[in-house]
PDB file of N, CA, C and O in Angstrom:
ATOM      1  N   UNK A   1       0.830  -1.201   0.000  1.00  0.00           N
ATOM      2  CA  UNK A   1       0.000   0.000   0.000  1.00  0.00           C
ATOM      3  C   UNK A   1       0.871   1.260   0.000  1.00  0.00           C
ATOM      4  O   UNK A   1       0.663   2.130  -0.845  1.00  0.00           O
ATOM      5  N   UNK A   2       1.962   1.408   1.031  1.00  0.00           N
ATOM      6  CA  UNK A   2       2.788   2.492   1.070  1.00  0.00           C
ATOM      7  C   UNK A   2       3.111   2.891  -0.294  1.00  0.00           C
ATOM      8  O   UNK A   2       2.800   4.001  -0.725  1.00  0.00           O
ATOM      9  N   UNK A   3       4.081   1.509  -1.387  1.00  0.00           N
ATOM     10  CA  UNK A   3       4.550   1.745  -2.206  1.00  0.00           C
ATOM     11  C   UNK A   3       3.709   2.189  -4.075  1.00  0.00           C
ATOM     12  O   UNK A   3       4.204   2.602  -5.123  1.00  0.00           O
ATOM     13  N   UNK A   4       2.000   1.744  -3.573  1.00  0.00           N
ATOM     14  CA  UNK A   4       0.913   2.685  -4.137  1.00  0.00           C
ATOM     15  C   UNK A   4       1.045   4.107  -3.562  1.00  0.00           C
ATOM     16  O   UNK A   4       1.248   5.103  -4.257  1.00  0.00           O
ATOM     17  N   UNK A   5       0.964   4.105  -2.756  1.00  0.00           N
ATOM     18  CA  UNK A   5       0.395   5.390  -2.029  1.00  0.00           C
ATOM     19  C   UNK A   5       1.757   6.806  -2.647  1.00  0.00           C
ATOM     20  O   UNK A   5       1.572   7.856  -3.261  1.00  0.00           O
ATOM     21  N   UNK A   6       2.729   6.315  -2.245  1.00  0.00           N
ATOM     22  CA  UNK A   6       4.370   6.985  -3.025  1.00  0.00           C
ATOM     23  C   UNK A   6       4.045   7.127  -4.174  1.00  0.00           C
ATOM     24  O   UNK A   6       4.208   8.278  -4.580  1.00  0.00           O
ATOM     25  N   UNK A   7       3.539   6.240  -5.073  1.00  0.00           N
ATOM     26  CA  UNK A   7       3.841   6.476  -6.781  1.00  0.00           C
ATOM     27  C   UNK A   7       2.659   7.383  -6.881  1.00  0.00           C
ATOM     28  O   UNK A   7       2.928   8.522  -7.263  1.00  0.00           O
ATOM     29  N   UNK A   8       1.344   7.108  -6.606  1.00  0.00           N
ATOM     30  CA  UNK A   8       0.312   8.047  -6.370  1.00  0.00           C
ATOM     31  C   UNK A   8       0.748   9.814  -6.137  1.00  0.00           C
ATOM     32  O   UNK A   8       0.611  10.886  -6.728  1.00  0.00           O
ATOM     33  N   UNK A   9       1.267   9.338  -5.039  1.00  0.00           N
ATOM     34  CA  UNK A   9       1.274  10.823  -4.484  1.00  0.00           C
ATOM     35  C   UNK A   9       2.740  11.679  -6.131  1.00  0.00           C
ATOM     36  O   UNK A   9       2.505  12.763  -6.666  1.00  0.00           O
ATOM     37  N   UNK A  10       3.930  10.860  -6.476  1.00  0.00           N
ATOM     38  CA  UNK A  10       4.439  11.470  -7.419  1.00  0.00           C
ATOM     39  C   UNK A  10       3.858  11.731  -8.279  1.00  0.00           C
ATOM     40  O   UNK A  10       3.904  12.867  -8.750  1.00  0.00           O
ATOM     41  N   UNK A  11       3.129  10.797  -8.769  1.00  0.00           N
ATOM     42  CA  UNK A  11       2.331  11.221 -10.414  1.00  0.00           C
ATOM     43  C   UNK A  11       1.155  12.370 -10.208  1.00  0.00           C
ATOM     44  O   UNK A  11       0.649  13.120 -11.043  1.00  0.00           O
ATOM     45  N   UNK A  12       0.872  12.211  -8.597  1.00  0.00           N
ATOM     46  CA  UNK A  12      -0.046  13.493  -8.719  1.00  0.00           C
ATOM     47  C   UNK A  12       0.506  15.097  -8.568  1.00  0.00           C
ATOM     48  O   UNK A  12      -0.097  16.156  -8.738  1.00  0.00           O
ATOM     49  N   UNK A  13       2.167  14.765  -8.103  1.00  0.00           N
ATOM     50  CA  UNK A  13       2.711  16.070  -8.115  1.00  0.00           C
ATOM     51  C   UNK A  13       2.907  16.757  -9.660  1.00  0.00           C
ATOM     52  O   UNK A  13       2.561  17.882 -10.019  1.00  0.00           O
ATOM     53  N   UNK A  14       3.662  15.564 -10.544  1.00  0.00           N
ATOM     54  CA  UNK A  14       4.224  15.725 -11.463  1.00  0.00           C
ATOM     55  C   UNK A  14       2.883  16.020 -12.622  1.00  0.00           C
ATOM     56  O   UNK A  14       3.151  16.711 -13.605  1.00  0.00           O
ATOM     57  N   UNK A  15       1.722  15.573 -12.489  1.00  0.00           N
ATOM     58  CA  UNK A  15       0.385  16.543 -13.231  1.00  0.00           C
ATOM     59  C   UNK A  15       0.148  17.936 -12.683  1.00  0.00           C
ATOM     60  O   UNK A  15      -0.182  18.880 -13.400  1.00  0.00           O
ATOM     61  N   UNK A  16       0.333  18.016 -11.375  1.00  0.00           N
ATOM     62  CA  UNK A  16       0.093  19.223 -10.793  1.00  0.00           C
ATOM     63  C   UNK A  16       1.062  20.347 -11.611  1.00  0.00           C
ATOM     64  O   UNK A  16       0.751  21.249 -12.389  1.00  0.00           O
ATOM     65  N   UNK A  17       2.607  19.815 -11.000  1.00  0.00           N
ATOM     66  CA  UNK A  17       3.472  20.503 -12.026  1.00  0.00           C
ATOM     67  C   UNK A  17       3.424  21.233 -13.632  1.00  0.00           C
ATOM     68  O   UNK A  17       3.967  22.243 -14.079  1.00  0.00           O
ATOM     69  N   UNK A  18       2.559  20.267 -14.211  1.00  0.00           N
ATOM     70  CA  UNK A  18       2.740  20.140 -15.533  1.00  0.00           C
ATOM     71  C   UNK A  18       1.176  21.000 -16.092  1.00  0.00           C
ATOM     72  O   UNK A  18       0.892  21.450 -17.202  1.00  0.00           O
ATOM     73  N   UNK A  19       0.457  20.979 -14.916  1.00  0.00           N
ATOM     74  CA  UNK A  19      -0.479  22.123 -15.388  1.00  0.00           C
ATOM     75  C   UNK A  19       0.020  23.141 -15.045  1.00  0.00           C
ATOM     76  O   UNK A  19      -0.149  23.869 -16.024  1.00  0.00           O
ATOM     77  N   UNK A  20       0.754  23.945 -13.983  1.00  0.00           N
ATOM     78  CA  UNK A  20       1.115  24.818 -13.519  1.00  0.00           C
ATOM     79  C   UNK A  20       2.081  25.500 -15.056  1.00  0.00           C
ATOM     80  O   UNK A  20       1.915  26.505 -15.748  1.00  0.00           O
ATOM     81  N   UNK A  21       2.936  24.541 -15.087  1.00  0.00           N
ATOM     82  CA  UNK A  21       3.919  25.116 -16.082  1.00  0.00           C
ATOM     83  C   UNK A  21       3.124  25.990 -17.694  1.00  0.00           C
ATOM     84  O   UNK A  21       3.258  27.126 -18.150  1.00  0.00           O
ATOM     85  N   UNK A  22       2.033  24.362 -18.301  1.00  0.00           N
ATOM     86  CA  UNK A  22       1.071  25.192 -19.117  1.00  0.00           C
ATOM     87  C   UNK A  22       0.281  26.473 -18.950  1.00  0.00           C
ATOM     88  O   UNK A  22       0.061  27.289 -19.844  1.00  0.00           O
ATOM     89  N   UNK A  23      -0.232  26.563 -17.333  1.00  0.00           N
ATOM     90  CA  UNK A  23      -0.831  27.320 -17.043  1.00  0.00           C
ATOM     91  C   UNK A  23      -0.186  28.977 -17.334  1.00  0.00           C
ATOM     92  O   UNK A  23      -0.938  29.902 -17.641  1.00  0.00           O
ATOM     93  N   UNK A  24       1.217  29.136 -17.187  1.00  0.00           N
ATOM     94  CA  UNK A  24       1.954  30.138 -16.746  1.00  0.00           C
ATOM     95  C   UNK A  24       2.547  29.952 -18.200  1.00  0.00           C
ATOM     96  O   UNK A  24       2.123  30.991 -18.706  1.00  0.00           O
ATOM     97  N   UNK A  25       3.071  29.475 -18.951  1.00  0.00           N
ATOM     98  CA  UNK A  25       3.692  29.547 -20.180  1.00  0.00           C
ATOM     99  C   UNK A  25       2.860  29.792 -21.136  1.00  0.00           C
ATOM    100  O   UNK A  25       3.356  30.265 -22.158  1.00  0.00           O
ATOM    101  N   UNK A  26       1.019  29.499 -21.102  1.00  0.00           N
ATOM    102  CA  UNK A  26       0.456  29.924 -21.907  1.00  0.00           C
ATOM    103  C   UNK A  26      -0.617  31.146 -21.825  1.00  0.00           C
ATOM    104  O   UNK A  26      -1.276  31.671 -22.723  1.00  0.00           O
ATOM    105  N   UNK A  27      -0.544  31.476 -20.097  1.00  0.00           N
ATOM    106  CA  UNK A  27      -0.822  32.660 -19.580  1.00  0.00           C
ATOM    107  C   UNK A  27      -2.293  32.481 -19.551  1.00  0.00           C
ATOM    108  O   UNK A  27      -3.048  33.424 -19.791  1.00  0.00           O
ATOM    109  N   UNK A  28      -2.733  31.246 -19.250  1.00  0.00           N
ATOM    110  CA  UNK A  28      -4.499  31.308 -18.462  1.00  0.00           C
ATOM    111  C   UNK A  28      -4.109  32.039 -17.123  1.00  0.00           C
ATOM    112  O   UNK A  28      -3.030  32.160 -16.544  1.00  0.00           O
ATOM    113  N   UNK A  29      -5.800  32.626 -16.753  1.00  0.00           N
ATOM    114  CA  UNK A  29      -5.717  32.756 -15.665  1.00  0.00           C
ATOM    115  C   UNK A  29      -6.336  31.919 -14.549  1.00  0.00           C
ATOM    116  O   UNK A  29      -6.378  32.240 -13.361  1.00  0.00           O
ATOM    117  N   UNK A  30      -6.860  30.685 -15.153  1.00  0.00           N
ATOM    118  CA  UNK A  30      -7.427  30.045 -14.498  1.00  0.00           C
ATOM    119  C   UNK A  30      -7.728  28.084 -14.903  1.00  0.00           C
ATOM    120  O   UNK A  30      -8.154  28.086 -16.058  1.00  0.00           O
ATOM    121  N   UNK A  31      -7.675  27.024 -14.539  1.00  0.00           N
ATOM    122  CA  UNK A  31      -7.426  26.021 -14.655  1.00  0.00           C
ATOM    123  C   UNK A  31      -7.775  25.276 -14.344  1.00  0.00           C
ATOM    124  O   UNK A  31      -7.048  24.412 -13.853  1.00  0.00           O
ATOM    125  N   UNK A  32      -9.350  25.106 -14.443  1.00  0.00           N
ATOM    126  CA  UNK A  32     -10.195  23.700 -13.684  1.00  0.00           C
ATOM    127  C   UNK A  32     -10.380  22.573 -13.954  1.00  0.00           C
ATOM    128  O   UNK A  32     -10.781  22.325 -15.091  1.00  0.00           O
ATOM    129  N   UNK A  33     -10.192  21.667 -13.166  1.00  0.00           N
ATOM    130  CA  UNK A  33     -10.724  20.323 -13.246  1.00  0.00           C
ATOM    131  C   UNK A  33     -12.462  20.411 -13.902  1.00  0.00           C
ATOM    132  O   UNK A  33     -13.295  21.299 -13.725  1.00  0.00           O
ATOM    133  N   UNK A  34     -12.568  19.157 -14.672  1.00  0.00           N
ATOM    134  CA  UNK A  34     -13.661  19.207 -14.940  1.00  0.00           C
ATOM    135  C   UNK A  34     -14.034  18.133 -14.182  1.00  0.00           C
ATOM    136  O   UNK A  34     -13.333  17.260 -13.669  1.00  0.00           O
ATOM    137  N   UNK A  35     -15.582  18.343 -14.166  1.00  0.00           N
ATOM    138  CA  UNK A  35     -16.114  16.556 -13.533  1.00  0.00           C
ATOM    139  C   UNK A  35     -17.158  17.240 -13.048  1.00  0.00           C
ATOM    140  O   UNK A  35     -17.295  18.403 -12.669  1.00  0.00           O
ATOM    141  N   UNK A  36     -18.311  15.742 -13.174  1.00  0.00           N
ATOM    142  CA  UNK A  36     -19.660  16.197 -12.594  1.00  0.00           C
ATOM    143  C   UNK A  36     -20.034  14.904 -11.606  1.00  0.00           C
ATOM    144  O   UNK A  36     -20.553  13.856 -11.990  1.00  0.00           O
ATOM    145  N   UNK A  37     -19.777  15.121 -10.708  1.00  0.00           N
ATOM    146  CA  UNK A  37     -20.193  14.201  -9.698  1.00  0.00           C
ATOM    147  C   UNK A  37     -20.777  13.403  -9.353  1.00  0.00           C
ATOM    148  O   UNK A  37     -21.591  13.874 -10.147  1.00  0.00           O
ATOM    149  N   UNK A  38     -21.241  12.602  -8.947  1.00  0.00           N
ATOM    150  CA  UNK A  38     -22.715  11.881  -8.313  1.00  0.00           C
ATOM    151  C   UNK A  38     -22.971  12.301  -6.948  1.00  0.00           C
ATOM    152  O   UNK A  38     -22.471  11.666  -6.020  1.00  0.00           O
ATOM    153  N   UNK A  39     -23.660  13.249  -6.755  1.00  0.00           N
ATOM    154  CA  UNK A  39     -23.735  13.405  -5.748  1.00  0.00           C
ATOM    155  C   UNK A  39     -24.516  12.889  -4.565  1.00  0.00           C
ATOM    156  O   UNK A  39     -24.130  13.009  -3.402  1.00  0.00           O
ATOM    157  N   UNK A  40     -25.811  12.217  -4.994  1.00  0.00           N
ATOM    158  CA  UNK A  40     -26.762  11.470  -4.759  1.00  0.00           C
ATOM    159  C   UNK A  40     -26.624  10.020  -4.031  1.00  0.00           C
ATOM    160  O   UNK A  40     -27.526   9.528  -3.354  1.00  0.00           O
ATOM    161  N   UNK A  41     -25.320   9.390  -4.277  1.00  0.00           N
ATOM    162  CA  UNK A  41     -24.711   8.458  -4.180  1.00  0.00           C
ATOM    163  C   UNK A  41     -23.712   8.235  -2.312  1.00  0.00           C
ATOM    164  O   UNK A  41     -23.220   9.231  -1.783  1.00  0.00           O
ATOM    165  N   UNK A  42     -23.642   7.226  -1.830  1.00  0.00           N
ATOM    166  CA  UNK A  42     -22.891   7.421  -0.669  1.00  0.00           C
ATOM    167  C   UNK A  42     -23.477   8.193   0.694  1.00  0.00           C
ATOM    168  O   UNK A  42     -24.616   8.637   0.837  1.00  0.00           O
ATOM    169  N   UNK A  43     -22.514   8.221   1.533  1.00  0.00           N
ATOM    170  CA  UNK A  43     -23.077   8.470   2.955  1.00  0.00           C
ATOM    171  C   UNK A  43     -21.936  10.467   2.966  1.00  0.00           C
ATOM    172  O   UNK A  43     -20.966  10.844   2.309  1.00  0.00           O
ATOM    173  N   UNK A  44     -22.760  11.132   4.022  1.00  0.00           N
ATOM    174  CA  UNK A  44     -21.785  12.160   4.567  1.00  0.00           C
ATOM    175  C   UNK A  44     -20.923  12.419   4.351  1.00  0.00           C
ATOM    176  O   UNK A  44     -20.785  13.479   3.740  1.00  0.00           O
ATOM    177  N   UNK A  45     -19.578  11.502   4.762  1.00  0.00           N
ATOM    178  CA  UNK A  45     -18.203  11.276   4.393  1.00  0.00           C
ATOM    179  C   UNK A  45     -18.086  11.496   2.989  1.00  0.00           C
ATOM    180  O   UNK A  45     -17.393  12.447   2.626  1.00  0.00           O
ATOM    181  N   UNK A  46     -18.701  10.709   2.056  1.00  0.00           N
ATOM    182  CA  UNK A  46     -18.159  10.576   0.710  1.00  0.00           C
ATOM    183  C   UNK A  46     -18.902  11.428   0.146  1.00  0.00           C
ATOM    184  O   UNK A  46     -18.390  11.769  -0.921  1.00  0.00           O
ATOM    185  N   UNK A  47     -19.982  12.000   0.369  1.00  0.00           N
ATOM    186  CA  UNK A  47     -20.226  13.592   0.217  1.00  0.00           C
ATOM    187  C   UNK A  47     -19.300  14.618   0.315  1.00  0.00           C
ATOM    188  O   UNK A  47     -18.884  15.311  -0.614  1.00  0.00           O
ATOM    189  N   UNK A  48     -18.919  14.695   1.784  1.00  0.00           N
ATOM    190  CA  UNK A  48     -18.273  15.658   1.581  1.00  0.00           C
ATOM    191  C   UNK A  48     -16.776  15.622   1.492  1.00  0.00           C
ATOM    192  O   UNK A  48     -16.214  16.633   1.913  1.00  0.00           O
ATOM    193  N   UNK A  49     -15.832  14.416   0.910  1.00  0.00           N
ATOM    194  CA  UNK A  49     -14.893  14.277   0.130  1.00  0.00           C
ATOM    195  C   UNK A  49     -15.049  14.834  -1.507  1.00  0.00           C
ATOM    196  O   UNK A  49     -14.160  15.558  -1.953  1.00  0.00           O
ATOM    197  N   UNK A  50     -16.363  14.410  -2.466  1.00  0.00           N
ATOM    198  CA  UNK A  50     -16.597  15.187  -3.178  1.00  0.00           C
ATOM    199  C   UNK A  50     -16.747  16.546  -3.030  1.00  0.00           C
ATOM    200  O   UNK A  50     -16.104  17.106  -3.917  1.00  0.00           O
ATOM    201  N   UNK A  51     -17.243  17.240  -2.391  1.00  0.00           N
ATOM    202  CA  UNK A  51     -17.352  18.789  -2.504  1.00  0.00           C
ATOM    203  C   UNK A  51     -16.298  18.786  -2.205  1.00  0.00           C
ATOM    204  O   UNK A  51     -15.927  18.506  -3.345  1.00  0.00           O
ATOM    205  N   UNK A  52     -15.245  18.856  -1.582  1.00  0.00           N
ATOM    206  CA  UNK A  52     -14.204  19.429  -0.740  1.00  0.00           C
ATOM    207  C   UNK A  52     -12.524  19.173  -1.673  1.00  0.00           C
ATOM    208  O   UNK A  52     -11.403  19.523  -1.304  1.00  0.00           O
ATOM    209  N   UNK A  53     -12.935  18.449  -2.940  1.00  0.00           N
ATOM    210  CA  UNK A  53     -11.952  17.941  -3.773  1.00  0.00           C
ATOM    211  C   UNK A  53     -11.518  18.764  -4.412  1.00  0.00           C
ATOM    212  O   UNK A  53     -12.340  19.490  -4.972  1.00  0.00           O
ATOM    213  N   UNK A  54     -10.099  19.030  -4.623  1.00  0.00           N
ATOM    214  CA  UNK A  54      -9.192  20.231  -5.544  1.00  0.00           C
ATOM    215  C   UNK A  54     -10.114  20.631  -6.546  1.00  0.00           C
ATOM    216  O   UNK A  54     -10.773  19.607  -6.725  1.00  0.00           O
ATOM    217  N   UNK A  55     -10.664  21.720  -7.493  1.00  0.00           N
ATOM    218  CA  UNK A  55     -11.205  21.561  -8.723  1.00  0.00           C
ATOM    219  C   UNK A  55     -10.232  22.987  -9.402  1.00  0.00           C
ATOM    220  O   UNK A  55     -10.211  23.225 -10.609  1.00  0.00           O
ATOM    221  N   UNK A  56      -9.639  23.644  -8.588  1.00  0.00           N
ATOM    222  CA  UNK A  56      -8.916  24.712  -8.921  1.00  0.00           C
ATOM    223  C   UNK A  56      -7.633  24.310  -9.445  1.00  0.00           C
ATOM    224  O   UNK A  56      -6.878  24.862  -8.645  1.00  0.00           O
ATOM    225  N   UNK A  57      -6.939  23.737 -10.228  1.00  0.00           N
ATOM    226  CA  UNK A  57      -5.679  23.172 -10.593  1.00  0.00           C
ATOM    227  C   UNK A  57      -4.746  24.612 -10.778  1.00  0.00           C
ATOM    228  O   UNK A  57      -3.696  24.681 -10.140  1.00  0.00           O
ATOM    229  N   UNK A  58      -5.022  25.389 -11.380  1.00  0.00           N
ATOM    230  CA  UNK A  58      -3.966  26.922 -11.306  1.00  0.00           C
ATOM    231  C   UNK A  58      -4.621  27.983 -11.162  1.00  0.00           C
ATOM    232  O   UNK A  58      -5.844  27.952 -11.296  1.00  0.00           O
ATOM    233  N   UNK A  59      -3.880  29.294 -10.822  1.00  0.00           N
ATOM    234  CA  UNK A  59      -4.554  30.368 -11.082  1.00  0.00           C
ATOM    235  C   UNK A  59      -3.362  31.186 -11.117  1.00  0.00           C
ATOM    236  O   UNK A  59      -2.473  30.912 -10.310  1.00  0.00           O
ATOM    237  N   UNK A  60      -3.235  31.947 -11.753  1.00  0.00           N
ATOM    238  CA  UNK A  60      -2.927  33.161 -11.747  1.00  0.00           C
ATOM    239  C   UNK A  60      -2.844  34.270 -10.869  1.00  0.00           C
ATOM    240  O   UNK A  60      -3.984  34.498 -10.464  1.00  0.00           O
ATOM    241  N   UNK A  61      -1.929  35.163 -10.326  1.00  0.00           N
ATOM    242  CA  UNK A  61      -1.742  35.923  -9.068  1.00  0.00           C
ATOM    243  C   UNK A  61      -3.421  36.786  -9.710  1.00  0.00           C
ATOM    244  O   UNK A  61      -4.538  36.620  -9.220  1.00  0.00           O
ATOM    245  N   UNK A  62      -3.234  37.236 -10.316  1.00  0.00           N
ATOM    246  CA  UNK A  62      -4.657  38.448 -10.694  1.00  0.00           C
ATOM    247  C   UNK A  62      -5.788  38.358 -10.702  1.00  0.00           C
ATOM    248  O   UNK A  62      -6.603  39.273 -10.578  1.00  0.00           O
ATOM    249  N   UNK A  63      -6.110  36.510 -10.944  1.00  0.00           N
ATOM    250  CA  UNK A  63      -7.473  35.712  -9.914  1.00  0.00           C
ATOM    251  C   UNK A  63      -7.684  35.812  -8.370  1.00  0.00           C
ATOM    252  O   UNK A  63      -8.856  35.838  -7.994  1.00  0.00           O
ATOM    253  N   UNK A  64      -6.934  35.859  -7.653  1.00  0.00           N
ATOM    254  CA  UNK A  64      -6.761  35.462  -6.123  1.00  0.00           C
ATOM    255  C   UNK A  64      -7.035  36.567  -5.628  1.00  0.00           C
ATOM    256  O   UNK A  64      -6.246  37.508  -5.534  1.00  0.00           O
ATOM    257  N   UNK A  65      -8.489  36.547  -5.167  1.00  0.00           N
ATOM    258  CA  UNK A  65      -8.675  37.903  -4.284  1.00  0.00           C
ATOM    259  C   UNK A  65      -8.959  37.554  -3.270  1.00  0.00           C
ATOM    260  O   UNK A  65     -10.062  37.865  -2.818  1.00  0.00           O
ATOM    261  N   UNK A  66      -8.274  36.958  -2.708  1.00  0.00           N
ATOM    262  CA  UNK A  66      -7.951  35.944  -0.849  1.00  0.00           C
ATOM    263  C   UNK A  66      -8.117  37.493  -0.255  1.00  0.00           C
ATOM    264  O   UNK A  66      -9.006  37.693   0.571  1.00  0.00           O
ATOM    265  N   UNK A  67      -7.307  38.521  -0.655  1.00  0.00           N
ATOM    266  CA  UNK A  67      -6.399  39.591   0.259  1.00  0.00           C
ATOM    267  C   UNK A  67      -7.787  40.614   0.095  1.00  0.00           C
ATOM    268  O   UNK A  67      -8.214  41.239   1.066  1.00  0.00           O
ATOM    269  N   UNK A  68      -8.285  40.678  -0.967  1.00  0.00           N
ATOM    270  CA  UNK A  68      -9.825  41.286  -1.237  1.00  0.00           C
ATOM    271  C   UNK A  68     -10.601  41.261  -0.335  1.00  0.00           C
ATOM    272  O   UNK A  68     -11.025  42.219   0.313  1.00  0.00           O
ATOM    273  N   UNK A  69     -10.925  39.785  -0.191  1.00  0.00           N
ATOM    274  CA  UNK A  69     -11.751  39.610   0.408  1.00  0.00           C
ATOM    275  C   UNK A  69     -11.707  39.473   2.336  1.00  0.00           C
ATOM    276  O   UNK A  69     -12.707  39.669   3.028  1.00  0.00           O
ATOM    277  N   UNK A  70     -10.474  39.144   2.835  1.00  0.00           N
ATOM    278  CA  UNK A  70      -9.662  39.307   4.087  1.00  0.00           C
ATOM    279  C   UNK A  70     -10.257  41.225   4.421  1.00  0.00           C
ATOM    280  O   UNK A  70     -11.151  41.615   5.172  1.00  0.00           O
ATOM    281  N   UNK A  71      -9.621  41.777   3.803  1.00  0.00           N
ATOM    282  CA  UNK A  71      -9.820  43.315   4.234  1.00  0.00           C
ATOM    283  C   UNK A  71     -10.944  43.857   4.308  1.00  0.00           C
ATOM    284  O   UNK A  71     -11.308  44.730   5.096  1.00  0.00           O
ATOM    285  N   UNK A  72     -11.850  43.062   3.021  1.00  0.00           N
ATOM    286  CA  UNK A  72     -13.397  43.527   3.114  1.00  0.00           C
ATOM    287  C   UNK A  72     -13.863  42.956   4.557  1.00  0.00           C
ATOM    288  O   UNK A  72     -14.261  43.584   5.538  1.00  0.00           O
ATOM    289  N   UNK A  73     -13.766  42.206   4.456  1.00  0.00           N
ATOM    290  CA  UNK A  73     -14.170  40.866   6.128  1.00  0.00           C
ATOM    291  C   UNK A  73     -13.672  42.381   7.315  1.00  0.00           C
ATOM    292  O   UNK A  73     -14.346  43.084   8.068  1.00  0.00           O
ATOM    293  N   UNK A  74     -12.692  42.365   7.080  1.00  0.00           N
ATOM    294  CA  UNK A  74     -12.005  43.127   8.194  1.00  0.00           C
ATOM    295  C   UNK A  74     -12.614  44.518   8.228  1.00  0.00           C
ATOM    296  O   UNK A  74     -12.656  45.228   9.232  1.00  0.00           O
ATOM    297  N   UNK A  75     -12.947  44.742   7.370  1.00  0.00           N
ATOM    298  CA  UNK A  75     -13.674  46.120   7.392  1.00  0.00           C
ATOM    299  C   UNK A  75     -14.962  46.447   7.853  1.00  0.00           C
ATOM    300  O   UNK A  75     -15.379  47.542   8.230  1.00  0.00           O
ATOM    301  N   UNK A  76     -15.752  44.972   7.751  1.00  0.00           N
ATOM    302  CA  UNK A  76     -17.139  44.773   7.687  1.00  0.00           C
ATOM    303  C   UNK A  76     -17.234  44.947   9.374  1.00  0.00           C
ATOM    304  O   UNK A  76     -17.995  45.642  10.048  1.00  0.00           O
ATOM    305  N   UNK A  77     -16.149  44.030   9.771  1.00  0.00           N
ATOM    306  CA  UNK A  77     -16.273  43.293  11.432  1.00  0.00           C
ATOM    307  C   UNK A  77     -15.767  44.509  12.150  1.00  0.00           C
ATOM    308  O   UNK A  77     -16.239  44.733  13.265  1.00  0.00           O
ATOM    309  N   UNK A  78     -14.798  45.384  11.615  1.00  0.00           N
ATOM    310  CA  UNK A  78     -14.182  46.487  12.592  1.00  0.00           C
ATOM    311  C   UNK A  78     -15.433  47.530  12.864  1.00  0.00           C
ATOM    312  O   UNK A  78     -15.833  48.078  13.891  1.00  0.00           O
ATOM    313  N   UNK A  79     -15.829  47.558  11.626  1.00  0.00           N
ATOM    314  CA  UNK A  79     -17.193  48.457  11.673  1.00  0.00           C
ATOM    315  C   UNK A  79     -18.187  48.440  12.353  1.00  0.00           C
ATOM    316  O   UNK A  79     -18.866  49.423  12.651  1.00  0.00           O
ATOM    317  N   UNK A  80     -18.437  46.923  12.775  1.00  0.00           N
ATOM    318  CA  UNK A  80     -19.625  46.438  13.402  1.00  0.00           C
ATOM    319  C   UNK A  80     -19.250  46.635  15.101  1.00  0.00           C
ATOM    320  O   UNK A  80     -19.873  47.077  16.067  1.00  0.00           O
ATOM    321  N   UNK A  81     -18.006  46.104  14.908  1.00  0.00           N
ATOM    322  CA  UNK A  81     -17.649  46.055  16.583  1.00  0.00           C
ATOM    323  C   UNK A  81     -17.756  47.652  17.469  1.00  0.00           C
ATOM    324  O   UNK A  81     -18.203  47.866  18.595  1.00  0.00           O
ATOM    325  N   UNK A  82     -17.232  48.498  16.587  1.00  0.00           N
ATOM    326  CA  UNK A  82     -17.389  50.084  16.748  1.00  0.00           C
ATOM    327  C   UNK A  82     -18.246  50.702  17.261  1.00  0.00           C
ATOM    328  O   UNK A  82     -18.087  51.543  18.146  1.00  0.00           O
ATOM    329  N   UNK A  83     -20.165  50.064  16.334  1.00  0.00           N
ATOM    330  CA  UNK A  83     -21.067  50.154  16.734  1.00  0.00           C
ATOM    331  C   UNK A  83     -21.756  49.480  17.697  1.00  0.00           C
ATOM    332  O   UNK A  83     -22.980  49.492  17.826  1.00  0.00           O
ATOM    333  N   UNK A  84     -20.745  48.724  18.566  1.00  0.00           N
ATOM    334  CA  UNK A  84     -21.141  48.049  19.606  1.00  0.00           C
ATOM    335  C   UNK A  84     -21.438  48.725  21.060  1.00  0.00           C
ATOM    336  O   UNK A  84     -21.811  48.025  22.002  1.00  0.00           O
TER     337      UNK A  84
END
């Protein structure tokens, strides 16, 4: 199992890699997995292993509004607490 689990885990770096590189050499800004699920299928767990599965394979710094959305948050909550 270990020695699945090792080759697994390389071949999934070395796709990861290899979208990244397309991603940036051909200048997307963005890089999704496709797939449509069953969602209907299975218990909790394997529910929410599907939702919770990579579907973002690259992005681009000029997609990522992590920092956008952090400051808006922060702005929202400083504001609120003020009016406390």
């Amino acid at each position: 199992m270990k020695k699945y689990k090792d080759y697994f885990e390389s071949l999934y770096t070395e796709v990861c890699k290899e979208v990244e590189d397309i991603g940036k050499r051909e200048q997307y800004d963005l890089i999704i997995k496709k797939e449509e699920p069953e969602l209907q299928s299975g218990g909790i767990s394997e529910l929410q292993f599907k939702v919770g599965i990579k579907t973002v394979l690259y992005h681009s710094t000029e997609v990522d509004i992590t920092t956008q959305v952090i400051d808006n948050l922060n702005k929202k909550y400083s504001a609120a607490s003020k009016g406390k």
